[in-house]
C-alpha positions in Angstrom: -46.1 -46.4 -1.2 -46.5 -49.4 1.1 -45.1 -48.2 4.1 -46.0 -44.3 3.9 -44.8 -42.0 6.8 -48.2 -40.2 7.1 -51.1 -42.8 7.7 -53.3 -39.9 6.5 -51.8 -39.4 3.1 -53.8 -40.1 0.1 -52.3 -42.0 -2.3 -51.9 -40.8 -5.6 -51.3 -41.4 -9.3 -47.7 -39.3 -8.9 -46.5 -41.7 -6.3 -45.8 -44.4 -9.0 -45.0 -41.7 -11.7 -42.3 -40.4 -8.7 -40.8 -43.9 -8.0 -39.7 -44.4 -11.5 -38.5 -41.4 -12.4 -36.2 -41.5 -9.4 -35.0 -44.6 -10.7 -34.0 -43.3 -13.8 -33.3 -39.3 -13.1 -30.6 -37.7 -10.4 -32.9 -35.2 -9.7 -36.5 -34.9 -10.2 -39.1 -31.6 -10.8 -42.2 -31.8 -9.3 -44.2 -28.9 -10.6 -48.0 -27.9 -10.4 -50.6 -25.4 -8.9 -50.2 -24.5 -4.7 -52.0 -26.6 -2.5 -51.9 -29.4 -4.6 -50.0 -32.2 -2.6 -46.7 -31.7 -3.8 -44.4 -31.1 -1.0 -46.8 -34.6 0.6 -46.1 -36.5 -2.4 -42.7 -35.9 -2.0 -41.9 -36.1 1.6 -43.4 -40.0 1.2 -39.8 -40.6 -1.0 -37.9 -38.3 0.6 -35.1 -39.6 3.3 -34.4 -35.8 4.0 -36.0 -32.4 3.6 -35.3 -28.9 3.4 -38.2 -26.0 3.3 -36.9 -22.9 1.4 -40.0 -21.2 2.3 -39.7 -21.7 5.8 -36.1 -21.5 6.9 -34.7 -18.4 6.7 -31.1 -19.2 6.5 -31.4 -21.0 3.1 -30.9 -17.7 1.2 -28.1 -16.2 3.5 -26.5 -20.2 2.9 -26.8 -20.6 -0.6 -25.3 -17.2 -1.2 -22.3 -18.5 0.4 -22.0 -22.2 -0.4 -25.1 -23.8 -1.8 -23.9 -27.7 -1.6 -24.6 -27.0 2.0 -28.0 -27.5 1.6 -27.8 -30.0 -0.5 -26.1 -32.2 1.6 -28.4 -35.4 3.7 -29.9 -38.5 3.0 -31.0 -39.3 -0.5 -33.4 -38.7 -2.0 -33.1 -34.6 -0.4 -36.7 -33.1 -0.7 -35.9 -29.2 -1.5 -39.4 -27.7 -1.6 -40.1 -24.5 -3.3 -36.7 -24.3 -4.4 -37.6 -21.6 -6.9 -37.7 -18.7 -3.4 -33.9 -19.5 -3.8 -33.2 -20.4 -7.7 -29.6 -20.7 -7.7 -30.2 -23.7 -6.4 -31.6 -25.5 -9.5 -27.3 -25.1 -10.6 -26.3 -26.4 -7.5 -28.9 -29.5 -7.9 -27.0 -29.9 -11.2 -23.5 -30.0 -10.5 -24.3 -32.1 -7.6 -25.8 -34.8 -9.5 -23.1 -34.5 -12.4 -20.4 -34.9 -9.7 -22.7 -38.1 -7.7 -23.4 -39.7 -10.9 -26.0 -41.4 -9.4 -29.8 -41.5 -10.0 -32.6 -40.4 -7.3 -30.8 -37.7 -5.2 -32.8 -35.2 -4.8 -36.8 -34.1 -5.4 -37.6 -30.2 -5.9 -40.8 -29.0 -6.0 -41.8 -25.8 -7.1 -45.2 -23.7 -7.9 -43.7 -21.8 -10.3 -42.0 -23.0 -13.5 -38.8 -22.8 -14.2 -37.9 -19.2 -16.2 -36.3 -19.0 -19.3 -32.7 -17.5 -17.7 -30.3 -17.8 -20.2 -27.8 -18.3 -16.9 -29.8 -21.1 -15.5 -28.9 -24.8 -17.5 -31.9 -26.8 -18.6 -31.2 -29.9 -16.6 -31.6 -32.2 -19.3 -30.4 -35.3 -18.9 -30.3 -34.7 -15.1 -33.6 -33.7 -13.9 -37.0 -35.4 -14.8 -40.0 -33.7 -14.9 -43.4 -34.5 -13.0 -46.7 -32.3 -13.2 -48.6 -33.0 -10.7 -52.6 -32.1 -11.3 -54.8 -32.1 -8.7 -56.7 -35.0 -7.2 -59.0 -36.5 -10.2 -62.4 -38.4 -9.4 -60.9 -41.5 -8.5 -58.3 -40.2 -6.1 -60.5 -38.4 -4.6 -62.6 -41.6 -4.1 -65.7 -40.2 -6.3 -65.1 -42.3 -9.2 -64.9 -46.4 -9.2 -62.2 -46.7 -11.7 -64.3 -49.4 -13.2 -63.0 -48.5 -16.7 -59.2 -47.9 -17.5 -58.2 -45.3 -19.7 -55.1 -47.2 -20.8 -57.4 -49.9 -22.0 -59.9 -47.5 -23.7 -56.8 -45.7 -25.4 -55.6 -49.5 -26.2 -59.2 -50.2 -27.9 -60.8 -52.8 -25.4 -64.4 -52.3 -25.2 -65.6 -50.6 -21.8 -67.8 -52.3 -19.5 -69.8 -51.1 -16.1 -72.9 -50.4 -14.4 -73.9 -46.8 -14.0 -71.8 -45.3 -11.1 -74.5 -43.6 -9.5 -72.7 -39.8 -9.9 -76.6 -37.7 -9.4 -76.4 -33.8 -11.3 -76.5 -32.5 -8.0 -73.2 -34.3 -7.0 -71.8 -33.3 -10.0 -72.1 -30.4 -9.5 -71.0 -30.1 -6.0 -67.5 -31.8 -7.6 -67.1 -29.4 -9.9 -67.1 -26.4 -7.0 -65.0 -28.5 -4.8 -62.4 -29.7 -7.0 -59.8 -32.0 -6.4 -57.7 -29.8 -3.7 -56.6 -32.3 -1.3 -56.9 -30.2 1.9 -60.4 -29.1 0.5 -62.1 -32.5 0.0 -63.8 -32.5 4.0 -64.9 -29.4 3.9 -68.1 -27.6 3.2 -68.7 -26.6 -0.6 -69.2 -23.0 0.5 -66.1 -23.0 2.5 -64.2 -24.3 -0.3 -65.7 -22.2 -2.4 -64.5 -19.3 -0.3 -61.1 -20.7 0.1 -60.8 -20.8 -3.3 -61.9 -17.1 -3.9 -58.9 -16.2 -1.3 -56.8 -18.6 -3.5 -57.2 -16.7 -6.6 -57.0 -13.3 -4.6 -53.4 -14.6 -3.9 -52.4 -15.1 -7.0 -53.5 -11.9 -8.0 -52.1 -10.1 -5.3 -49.1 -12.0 -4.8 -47.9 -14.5 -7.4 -48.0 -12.9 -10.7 -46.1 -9.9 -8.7 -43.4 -12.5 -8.2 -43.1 -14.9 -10.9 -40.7 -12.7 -12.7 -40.4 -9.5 -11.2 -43.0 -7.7 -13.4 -45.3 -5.5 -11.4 -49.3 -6.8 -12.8 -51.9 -4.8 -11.3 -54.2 -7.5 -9.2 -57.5 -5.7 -10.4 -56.7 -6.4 -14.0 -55.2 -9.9 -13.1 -58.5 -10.6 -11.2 -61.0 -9.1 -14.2 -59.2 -11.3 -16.8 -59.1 -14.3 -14.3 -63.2 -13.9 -14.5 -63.4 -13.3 -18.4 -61.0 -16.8 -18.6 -63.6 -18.0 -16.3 -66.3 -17.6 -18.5 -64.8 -18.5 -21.4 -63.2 -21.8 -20.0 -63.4 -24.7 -22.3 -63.4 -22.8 -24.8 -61.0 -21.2 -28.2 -61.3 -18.1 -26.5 -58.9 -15.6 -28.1 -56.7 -12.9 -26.5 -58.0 -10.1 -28.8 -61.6 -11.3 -27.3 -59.8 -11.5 -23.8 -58.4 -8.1 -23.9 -62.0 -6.8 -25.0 -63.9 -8.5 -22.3 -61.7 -7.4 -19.4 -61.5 -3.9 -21.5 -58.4 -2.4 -19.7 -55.8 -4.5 -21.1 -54.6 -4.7 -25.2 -53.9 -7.5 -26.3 -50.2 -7.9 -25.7 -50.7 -7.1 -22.4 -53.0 -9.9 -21.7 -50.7 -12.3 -23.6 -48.0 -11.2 -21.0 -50.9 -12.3 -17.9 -51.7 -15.3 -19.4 -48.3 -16.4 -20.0 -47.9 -15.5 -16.6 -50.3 -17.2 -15.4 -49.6 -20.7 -17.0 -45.9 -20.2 -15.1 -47.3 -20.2 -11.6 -49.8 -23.1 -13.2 -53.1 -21.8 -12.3 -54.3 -22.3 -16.2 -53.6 -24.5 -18.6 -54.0 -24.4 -22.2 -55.3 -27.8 -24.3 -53.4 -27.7 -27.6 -54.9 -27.6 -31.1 -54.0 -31.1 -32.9 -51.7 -31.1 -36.1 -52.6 -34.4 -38.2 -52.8 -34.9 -42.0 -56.7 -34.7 -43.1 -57.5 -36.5 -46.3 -60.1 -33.7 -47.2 -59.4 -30.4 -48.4 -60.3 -28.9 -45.0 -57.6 -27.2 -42.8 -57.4 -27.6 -38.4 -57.7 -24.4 -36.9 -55.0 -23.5 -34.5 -56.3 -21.9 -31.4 -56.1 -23.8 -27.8 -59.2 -23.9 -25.2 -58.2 -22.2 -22.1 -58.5 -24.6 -19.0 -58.0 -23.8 -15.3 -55.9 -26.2 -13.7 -58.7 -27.5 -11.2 -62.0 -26.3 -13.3 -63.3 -25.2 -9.4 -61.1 -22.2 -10.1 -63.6 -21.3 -12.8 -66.2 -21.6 -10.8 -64.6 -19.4 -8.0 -63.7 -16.7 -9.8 -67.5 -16.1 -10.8 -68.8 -17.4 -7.0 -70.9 -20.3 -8.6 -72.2 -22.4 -6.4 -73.8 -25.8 -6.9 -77.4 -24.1 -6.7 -76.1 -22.1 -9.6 -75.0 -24.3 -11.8 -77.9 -26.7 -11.7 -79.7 -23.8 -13.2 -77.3 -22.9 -15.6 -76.5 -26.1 -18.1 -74.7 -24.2 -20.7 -71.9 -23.0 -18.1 -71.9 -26.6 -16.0 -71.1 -28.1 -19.5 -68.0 -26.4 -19.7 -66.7 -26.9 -16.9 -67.5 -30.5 -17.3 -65.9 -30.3 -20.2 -62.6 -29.1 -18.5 -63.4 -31.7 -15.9 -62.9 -34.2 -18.6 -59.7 -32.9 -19.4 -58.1 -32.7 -16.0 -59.1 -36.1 -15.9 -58.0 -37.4 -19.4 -54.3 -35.3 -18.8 -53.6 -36.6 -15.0 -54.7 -40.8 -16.4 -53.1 -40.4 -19.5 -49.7 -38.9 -17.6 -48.3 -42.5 -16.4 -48.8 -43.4 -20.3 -47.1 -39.8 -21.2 -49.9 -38.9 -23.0 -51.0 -35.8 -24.7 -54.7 -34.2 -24.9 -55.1 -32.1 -27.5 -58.4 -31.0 -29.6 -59.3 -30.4 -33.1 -61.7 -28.2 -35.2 -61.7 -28.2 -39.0 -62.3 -25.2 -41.2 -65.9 -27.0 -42.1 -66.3 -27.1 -38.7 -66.3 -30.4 -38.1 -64.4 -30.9 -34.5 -63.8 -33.4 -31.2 -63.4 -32.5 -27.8 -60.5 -34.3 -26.9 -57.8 -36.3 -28.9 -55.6 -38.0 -26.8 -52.3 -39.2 -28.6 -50.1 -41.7 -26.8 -46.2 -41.2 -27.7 -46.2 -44.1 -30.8 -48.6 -41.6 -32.0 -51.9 -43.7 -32.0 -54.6 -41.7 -31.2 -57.8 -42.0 -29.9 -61.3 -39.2 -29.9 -63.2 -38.2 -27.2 -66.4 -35.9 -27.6 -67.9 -35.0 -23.8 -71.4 -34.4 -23.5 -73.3 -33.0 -19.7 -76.4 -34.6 -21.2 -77.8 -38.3 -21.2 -80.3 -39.0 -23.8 -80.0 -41.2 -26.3 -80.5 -38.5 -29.2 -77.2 -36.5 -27.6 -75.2 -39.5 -27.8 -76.3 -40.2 -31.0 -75.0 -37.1 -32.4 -71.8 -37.0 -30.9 -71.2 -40.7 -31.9 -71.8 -39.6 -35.4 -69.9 -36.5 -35.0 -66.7 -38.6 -33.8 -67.4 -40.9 -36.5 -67.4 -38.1 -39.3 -64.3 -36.4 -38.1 -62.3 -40.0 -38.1 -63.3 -40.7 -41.5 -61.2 -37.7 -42.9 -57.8 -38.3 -40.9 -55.5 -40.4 -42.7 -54.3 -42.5 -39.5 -57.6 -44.0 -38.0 -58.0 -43.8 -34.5 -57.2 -47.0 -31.8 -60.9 -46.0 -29.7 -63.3 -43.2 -30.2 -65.5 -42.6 -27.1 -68.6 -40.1 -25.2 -67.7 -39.4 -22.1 -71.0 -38.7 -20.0 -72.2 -37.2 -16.4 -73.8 -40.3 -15.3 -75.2 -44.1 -17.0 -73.1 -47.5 -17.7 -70.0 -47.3 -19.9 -70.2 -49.9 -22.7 -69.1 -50.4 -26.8 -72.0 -49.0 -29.2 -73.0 -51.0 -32.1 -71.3 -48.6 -34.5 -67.8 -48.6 -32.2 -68.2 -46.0 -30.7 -67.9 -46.0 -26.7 -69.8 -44.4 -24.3 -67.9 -43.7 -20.4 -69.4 -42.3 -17.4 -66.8 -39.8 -15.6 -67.3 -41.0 -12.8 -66.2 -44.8 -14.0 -63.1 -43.8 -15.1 -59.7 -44.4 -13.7 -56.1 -45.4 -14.7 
């Protein structure tokens, strides 16, 4: 915003996504992982605030008359609103009886359960996920190529941003945790173990009342690890952790995408004009891919030697960037693998349903980009709706159009 209240706070791509849906919305949810700027985000539109999880009388109040904490300048920032969750009814009879737009902001770290009870809020509260920071907020990438123009089919064009391995890598521990981004890789990385600890410990004990043993939660957060990027099943899940069946693990994973620590990337569902069918299965993503990392204790020293893993978590990487650039455009990223095994990384569809193909490749060489040019090229021909762009997104070198169409983007070039 232009006039922020904290001349420390880092802008980001929610602030705009948070203007408008205030403008349109009585109420709006802000949801995503802890510690990832949500309550900041909020206070910079906020006139008035209330902090469920640090006043003590917001229970004992909204037992006895919940308006009451409602009431204050607009819009009313009520921040982890879900500690006290008759207050998502209140929020809605509130702005049915106001009939007015931007009243009040909640933010929450847990999603909304499926309480037969609790209304929807359709029609009266908008929803914003918030990721955390990508490249460009984080002031690692120089936005020299928009997304919205790739996805529109304009050609890219920049220099190489000068991203080395080795600072790739040192990303990819650190994430895009706001609070994290001055700090010392190895203390992030240990603030991140404690991070995941939490969740284990605390969360998933929470979420919905179901008691989870934190040993288990912790061994299937590693296997998840280890698997991320990837159409890792639950049956091979349950196997790898070895203590949990399969329903079991279904139940921790569904858990786990409620308090938003992972996030799965949809299969895509399109008409193919060859006999070939798309197989169904999602890749399981973290929702910072530094959690990955954390939950094995891979450093940057560790990843440099290992280029299979580092490729998946790029991978992911490229995700978390393609979801949080593509959410002003409301966006979806999805991927697709045919039964002959043809397959793209990425397909991100934009709501008139044009869609555009993304392979990601670690490597650099000509001969990689080759092949996955000619990989996104074969996998186009067979869908009945061509795609608006098709693109490589790379670790490092200049973004431009290939001969053949095809576009090749350095991460660290892309922004909004």
């Amino acid at each position: 915003m232009s006039d922020p209240k904290n001349r420390a706070y880092i802008p980001r791509i929610a602030d705009a996504e948070l203007d408008r849906a205030l403008r349109r919305s009585g109420a709006v949810l802000i949801e995503g992982p802890r510690a990832v700027g949500k309550t900041e985000t909020a206070s910079q539109a906020a006139h008035s605030e209330v902090h469920v999880d640090q006043d003590d009388r917001v229970a004992g109040l909204a037992s006895i008359d919940p308006l009451l904490i409602l009431e204050g300048a607009t819009p009313r920032l009520i921040d982890e609103w879900q500690l006290v969750p008759s207050l998502w009814n209140a929020v809605r009879r509130s702005v049915d009886d106001r009939q007015d737009v931007g009243q009040y902001i909640l933010t929450g770290s847990t999603a909304p359960g499926a309480d037969a009870s609790r209304h929807t809020g359709a029609g009266r509260i908008a929803r914003l996920r918030m990721h955390t920071m990508t490249l460009a907020e984080a002031g690692a990438s120089t936005s020299d190529v928009s997304l919205g123009e790739v996805l529109g089919g304009e050609p890219p064009r920049a220099s190489d941003p000068g991203m080395s391995f080795k600072g790739l890598t040192d990303r990819l521990v650190i994430g895009g945790w706001p609070a994290f981004q001055k700090l010392a890789t190895g203390d992030v990385s240990l603030n991140l173990a404690d991070y995941l600890e939490t969740i284990a410990m605390v969360d998933l004990r929470t979420v919905d009342g179901i008691d989870r043993d934190p040993a288990r939660v912790s061994r299937l957060l590693k296997s998840l690890a280890r698997s991320v990027a990837t159409e890792v099943t639950l049956t091979t899940l349950a196997k790898d952790e070895m203590t949990l069946s399969r329903d079991t693990v279904r139940d921790y994973v569904a858990a786990l995408e409620r308090v938003f620590v992972i996030e799965n990337q949809p299969a895509w569902s399109a008409h193919l004009r060859s006999s070939a069918t798309l197989r169904k299965e999602p890749k399981r993503h973290f929702a910072d891919p530094s959690l990955a990392a954390a939950a094995l204790q891979a450093m940057p020293e560790a990843l440099q030697k290992d280029p299979a893993f580092t490729g998946q978590l790029f991978e992911s990487l490229v995700i978390h960037e393609l979801r949080a650039y593509g959410a002003p455009l409301r966006a979806s990223v999805s991927h697709a693998r045919d039964s002959a095994g043809r397959e793209i990384d990425a397909i991100v569809t934009l709501p008139d349903g044009t869609w555009s193909g993304f392979e990601v490749k670690l490597g650099t060489a000509a001969g990689i980009i080759d092949g996955a040019a000619a990989g996104l090229l074969a996998f186009a021909e067979q869908v009945e709706q061509q795609p608006s762009s098709l693109t490589v997104i790379t670790s490092a070198g200049p973004s431009y159009r290939r001969g053949d169409g095809v576009n090749v983007v350095a991460i660290a070039s892309l922004g909004l």
